[in-house]
C-alpha positions in Angstrom: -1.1 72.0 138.4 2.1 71.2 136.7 5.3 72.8 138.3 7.8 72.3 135.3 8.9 75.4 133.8 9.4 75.4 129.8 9.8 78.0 127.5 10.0 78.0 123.7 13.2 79.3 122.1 13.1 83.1 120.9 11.0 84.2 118.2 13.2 83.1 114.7 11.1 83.5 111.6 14.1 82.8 109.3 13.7 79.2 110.8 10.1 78.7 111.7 8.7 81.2 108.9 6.1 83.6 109.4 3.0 82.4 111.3 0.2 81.7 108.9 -3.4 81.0 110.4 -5.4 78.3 108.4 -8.4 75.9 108.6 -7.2 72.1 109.7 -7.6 69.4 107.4 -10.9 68.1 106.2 -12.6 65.5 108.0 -14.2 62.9 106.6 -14.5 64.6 103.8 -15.9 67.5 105.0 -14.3 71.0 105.2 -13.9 72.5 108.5 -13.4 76.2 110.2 -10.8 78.1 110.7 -11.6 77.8 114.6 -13.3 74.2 114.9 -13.1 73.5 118.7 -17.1 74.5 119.7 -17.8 72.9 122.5 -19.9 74.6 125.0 -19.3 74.6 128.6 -23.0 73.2 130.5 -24.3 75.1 133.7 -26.9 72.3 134.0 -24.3 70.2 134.7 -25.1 68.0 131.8 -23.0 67.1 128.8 -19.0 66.5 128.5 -18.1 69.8 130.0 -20.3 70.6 132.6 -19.3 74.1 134.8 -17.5 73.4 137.7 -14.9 75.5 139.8 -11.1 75.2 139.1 -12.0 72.8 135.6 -11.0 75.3 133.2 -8.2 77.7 131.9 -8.0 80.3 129.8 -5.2 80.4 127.4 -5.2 84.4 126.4 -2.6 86.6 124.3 -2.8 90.6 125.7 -2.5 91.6 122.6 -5.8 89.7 121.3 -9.0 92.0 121.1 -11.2 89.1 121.5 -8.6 87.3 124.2 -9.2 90.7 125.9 -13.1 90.5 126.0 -12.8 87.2 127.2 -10.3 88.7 130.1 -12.3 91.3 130.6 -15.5 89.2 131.1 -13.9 86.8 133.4 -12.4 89.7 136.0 -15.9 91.2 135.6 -18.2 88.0 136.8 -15.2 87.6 139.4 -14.1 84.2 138.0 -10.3 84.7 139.0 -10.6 81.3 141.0 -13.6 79.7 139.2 -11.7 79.5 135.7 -8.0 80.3 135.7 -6.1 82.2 132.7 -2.8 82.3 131.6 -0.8 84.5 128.9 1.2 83.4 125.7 4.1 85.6 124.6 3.0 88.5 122.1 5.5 88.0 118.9 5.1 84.7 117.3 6.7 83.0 114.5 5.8 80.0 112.2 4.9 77.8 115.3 2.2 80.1 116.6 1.6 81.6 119.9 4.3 80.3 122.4 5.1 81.1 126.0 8.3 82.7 127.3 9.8 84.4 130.4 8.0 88.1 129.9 4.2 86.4 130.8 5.4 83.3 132.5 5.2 79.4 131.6 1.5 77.7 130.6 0.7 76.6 134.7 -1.7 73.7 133.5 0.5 71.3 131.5 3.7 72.7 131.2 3.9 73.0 127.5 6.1 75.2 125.2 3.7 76.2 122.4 0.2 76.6 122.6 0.1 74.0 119.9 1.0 71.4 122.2 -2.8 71.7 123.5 -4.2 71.6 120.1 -1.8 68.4 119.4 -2.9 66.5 123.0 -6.8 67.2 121.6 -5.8 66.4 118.2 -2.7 64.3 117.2 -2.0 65.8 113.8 -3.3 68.9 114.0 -2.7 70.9 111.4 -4.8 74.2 111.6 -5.0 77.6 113.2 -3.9 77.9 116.9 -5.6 81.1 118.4 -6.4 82.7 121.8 -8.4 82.9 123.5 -8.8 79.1 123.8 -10.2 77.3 126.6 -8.9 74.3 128.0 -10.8 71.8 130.2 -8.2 69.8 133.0 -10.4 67.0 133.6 -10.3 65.8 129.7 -7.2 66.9 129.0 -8.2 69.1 125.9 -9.3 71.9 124.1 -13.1 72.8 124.6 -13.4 75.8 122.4 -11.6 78.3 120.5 -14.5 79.4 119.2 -14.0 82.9 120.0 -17.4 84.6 120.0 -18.6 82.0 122.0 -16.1 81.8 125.1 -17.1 85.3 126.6 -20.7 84.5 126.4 -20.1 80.9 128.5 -17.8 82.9 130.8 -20.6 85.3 131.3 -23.1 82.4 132.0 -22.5 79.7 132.5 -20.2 79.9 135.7 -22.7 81.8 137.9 -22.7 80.0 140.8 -19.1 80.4 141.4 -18.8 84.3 140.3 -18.0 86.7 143.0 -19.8 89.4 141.2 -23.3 89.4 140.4 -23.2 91.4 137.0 -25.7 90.2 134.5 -23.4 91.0 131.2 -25.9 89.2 129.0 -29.5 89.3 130.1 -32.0 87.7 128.1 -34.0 90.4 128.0 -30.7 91.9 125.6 -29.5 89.2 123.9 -30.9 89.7 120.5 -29.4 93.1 121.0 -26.6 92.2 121.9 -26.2 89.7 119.4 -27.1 92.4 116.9 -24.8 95.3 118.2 -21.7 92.6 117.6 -22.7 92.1 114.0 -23.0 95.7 114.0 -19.2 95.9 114.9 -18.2 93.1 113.0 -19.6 94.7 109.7 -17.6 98.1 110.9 -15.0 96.7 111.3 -14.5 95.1 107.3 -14.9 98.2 106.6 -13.0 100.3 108.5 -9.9 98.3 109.6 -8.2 97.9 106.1 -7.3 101.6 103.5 -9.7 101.8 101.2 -9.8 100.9 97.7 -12.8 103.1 97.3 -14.5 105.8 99.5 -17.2 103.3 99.8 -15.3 101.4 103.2 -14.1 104.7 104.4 -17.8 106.4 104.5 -19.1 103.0 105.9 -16.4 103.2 108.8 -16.9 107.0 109.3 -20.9 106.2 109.8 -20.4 103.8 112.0 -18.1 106.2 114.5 -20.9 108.7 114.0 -23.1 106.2 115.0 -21.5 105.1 118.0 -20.9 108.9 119.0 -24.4 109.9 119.2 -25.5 106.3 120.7 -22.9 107.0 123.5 -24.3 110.6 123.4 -27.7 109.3 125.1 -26.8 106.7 127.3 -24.1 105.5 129.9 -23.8 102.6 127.8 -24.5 100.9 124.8 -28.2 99.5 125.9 -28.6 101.6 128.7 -27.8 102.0 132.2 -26.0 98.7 132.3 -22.5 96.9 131.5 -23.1 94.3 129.0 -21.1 92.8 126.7 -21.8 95.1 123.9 -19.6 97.3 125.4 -16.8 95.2 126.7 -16.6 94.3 122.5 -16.6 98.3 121.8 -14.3 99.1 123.9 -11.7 96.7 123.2 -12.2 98.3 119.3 -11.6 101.6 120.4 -8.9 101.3 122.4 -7.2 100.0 119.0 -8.7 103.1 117.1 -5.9 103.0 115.2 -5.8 100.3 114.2 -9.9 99.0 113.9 -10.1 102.3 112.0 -7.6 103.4 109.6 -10.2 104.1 106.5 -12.1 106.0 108.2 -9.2 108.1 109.8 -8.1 108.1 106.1 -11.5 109.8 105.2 -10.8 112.8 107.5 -8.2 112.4 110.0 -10.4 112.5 113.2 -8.6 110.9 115.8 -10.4 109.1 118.9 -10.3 112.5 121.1 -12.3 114.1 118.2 -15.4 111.7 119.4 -16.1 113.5 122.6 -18.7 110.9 123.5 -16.7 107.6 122.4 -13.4 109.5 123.9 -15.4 110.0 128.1 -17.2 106.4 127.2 -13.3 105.1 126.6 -11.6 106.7 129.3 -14.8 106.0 131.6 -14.7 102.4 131.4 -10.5 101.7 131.3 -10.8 103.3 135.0 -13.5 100.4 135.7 -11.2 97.5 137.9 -12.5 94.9 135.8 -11.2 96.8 132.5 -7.5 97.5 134.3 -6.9 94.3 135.1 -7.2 92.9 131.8 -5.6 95.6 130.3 -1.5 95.5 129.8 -0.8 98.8 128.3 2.9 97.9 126.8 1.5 95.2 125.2 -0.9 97.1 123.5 1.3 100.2 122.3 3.7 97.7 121.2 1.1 95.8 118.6 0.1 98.8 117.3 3.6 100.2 116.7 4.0 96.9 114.9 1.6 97.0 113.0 1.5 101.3 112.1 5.0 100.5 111.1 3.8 98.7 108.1 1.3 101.7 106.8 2.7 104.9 105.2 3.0 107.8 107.0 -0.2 109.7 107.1 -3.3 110.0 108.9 -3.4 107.1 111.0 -0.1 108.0 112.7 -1.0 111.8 113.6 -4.3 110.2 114.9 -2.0 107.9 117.1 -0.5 110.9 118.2 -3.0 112.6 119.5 -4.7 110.1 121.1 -1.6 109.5 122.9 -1.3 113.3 124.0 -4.8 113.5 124.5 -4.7 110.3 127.2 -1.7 111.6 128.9 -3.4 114.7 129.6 -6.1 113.3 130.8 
């Protein structure tokens, strides 16, 4: 483990510009993704990256929905040991996700900007740097940013090191599963931009209504069971706001008028594994950030009341 302490210089987006995310360059001709690193980690032991204890770090933003399900996952199986994590600094500018005195220095290699990891995998690289991205110490580079993918290793692939035995993806589920997150994925075009039409807004509003009377008839999503289905929902509602804004548009329900999705919410941030991988500052501060850029109107009062609504509580 490196014991150099760097940090980048402040946030200055007069210099750097404004961070824009963007597929790399094509290779040999062909076009790539917008997150190309997806490689798998093996829990046969076969292939380049094989499981083993202490191999692998987590880079993660707080800030990050799906940095947060990874997080989540990972205090959940009890891989604190097994596969270590680390946090990049919340504002960026035209160099991408950095890290800087508030969450500490990258512990692995020492580097400055989370770039520097894509770089050492790739000299040259020239697309997006996103968390969560998972690095691999024996190698020396980046196994995936694929970010769909990471909670589901994390969830199986390290079981013989996890301290919890919590089955967040059983195969009995996984189709399911799989299904509820395109379910979410589809809500969330739909809901997480204003409208242009009441089209995205009804779509968005259905999908709460859904949710509501799903969470209405079970404990969770498929059941009587954690799975990741609803480590994915939860990190969506706890940015209501935010995930949500056409259909708060529609009718200006806020989170607390859910009473199902509001327990189910509260229910699961008093779980440890939720806590621990949840920085509250961090999270009120994105969404200021980004609120500040809407009009007045609907989505604030909704913020509002959440706000009095969880204080209460």
């Amino acid at each position: 483990m490196s014991t150099i302490t760097v940090f980048a210089s402040p946030v200055d987006q007069e210099v750097f510009g404004t961070y824009r995310g963007r597929p790399p360059s094509p290779r040999d001709g062909v076009e790539r993704p917008l997150y190309p690193f997806q490689d798998r980690v093996s829990a046969s032991g076969d292939g380049l990256y094989p499981a083993e204890p202490g191999r692998y770090h987590l880079y993660l933003a707080h800030g990050c929905p799906w940095a947060q399900i990874a997080a989540i996952v990972r205090e959940a199986k009890g891989l604190g040991e097994a596969v270590t994590a680390s946090y990049v600094d919340e504002a960026r500018d035209g160099r991408g996700w950095a890290f800087r005195e508030r969450f500490g220095p990258d512990p692995v290699n020492g580097f400055a900007l989370l770039r520097d990891a894509y770089e050492a995998t790739e000299p040259g690289y020239d697309g997006h740097i996103s968390v969560p991205t998972l690095w691999d110490r024996t190698t020396s580079r980046v196994v995936s940013n694929d970010f769909p993918v990471i909670p589901v290793d994390l969830a199986t692939r390290f079981d013989a090191w996890a301290a919890n035995d919590v089955d967040l993806y059983p195969e009995a589920l996984r189709a399911d599963i799989d299904a509820f997150d395109a379910r979410i994925t589809a809500d969330g075009r739909a809901g997480g931009v204003l409208p242009d039409s009441a089209d995205s807004a009804g779509s968005a509003a259905n999908a709460l209504d859904g949710y509501e009377t799903l969470l209405g008839e079970a404990e969770f999503v498929h059941g009587s069971a954690l799975t990741l289905s609803d480590i994915r929902l939860w990190v969506k509602l706890i940015r209501f706001e935010i995930g949500y804004q056409a259909a708060i548009e529609r009718d200006g329900r806020a989170l607390p008028d859910y009473p199902n999705l509001w327990a189910y919410t509260q229910r699961l941030y008093l779980r440890p594994e939720f806590r621990a991988a949840t920085h509250d500052a961090a999270l009120r501060e994105q969404r200021e950030r980004l609120l500040g850029a809407l009009p007045p109107g609907a989505v604030h009062e909704a913020a509002v009341r959440r706000d009095e609504e969880w204080a209460a509580s």
